[in-house]
C-alpha positions as CSV (number, residue, x, y, z in Angstrom):
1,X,-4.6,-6.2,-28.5
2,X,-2.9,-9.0,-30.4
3,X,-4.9,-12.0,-30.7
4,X,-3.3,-15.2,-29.1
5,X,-5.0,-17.3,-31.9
6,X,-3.9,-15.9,-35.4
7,X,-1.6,-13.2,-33.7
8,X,-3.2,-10.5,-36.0
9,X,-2.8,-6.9,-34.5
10,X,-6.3,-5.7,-33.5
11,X,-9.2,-6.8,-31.5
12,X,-12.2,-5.7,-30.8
13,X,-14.2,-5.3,-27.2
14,X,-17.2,-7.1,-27.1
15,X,-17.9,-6.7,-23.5
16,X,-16.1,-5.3,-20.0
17,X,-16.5,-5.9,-16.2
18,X,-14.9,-4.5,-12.9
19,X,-13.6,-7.2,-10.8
20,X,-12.0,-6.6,-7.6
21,X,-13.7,-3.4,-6.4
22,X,-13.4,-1.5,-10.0
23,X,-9.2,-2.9,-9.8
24,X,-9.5,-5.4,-12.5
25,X,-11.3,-4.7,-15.7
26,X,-11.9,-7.6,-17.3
27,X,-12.7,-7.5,-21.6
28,X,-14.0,-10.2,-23.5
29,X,-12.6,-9.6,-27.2
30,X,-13.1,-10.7,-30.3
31,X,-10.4,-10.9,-33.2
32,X,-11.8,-9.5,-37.0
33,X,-9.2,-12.1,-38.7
34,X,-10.1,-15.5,-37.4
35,X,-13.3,-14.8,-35.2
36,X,-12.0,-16.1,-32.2
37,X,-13.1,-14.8,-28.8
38,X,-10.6,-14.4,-25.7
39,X,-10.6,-12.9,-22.6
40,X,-7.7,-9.9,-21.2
41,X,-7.1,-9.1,-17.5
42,X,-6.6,-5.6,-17.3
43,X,-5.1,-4.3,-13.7
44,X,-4.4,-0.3,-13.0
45,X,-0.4,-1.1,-11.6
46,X,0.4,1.3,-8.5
47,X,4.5,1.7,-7.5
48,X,5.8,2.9,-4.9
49,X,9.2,4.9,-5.0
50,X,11.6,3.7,-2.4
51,X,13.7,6.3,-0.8
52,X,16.9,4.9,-2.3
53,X,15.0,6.0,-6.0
54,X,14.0,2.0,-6.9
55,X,10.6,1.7,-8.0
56,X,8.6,-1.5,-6.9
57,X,4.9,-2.4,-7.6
58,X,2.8,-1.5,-4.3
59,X,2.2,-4.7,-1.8
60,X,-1.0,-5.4,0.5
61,X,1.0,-8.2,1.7
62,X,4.0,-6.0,3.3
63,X,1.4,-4.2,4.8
64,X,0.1,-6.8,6.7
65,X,3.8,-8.3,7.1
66,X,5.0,-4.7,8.8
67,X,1.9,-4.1,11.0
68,X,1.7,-7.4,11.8
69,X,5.2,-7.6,13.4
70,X,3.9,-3.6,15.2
71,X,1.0,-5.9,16.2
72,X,3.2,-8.5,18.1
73,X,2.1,-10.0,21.0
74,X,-1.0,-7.6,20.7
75,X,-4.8,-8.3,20.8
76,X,-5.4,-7.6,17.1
77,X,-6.5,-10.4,15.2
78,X,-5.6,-11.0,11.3
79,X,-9.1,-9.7,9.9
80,X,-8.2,-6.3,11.7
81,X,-4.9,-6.2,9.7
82,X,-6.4,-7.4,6.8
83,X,-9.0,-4.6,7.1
84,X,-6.5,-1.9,7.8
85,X,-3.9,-3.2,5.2
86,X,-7.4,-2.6,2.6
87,X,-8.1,0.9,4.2
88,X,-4.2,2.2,3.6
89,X,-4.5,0.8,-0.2
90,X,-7.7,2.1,-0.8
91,X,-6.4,5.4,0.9
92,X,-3.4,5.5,-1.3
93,X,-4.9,4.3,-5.0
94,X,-7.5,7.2,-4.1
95,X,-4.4,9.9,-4.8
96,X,-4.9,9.0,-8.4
97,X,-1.0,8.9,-8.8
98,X,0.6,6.3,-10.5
99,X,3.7,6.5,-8.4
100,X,3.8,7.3,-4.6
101,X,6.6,8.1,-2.4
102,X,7.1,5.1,0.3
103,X,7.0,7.7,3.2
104,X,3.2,8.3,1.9
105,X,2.3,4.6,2.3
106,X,4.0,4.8,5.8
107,X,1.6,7.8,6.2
108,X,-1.3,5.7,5.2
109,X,-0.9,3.2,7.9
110,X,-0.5,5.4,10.7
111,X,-3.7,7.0,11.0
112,X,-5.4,3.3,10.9
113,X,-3.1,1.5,13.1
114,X,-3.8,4.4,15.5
115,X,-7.4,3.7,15.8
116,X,-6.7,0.2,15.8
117,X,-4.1,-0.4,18.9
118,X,-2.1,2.7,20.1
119,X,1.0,0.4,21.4
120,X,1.2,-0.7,17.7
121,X,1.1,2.4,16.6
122,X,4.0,3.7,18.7
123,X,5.7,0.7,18.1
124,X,5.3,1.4,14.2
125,X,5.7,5.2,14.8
126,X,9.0,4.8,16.4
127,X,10.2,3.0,13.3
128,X,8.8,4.8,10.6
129,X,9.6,8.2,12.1
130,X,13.4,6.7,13.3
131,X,12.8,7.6,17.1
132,X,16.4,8.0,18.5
133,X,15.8,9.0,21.7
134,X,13.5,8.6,25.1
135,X,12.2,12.4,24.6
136,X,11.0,11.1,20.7
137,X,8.8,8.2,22.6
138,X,7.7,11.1,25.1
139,X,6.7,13.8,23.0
140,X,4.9,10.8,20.6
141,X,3.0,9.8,23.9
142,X,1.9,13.3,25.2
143,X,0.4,13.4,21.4
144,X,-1.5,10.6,21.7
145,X,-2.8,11.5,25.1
146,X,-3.7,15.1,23.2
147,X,-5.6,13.1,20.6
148,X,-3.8,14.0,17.9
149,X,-0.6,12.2,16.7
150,X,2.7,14.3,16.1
151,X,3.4,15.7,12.7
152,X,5.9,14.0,10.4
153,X,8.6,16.2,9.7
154,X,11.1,15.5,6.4
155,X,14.1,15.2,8.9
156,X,12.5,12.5,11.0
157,X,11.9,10.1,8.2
158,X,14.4,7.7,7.9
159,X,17.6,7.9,5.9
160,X,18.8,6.2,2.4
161,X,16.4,2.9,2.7
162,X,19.6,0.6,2.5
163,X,18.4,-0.7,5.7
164,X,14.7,-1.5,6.5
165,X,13.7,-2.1,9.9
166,X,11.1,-4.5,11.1
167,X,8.1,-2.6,10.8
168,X,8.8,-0.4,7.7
169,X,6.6,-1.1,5.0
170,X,7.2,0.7,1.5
């Protein structure tokens, strides 16, 4: 690490902390040339591959933003989407991966939102999974009322990613 003071090339750690649930490292260093100390803000950076192939840095906030909108009208307050928004990153950094496929964020949330209101969950499920038809919404239904929520198939996912709909997050 270059120090900001004398710009010479090395540093050396003197000290490190977790911030942030272990997702910030924080290291107090020390430069060998002038003896200055200064701090670095070291953050593990998670994308997420879009289907159209563009790579963007993974957001809490357009979790919330797309189950909010599934939420609408809903009685699920902002510290239940806040909570549920943690549980899908905490889900997803748990992969280990650097990069994820969105359709694996989209994953994420479903199980969670399930739990947490089952009209937002269709609502979100009929988007994320492209629902085309009445029989879609039916056969979703009969597998919530099973207790177990319909399988994901590659063909059900949506197309290119040109155009995201409301709830899509990822």
């Amino acid at each position: 690490m270059r120090c900001p003071y004398c710009r010479h090339a090395d540093s050396r750690v003197v000290d490190s902390r977790e911030a942030e649930d272990g997702q910030i490292i924080r290291r107090r260093r020390s430069c060998p040339e002038c003896g200055r100390r200064f701090t670095t803000v070291e953050e593990a950076v998670l994308a997420v591959v879009k289907r159209s192939g563009v790579t963007e840095p993974f957001s809490r906030l357009k979790i919330i933003a797309g189950v909010r909108k599934a939420c609408q009208g809903r009685p699920v307050d902002e510290d239940s989407i806040a909570l549920l928004a943690q549980k899908v990153e905490e889900t997803v950094r748990a992969r280990g991966a650097a990069e994820l496929p969105s359709h694996e964020v989209g994953l994420a949330i479903l199980a969670p939102l399930r739990e947490l209101d089952e009209v937002a969950y269709l609502r979100f499920a009929s988007v994320y999974r492209s629902f085309d038809s009445l029989g879609d919404f039916e056969r979703e239904i009969a597998a919530l009322r099973a207790g177990a929520a319909a399988p994901v198939k590659e063909h059900e996912l949506p197309g290119d990613g040109s155009s995201v709909p409301a709830a899509r997050v990822g």
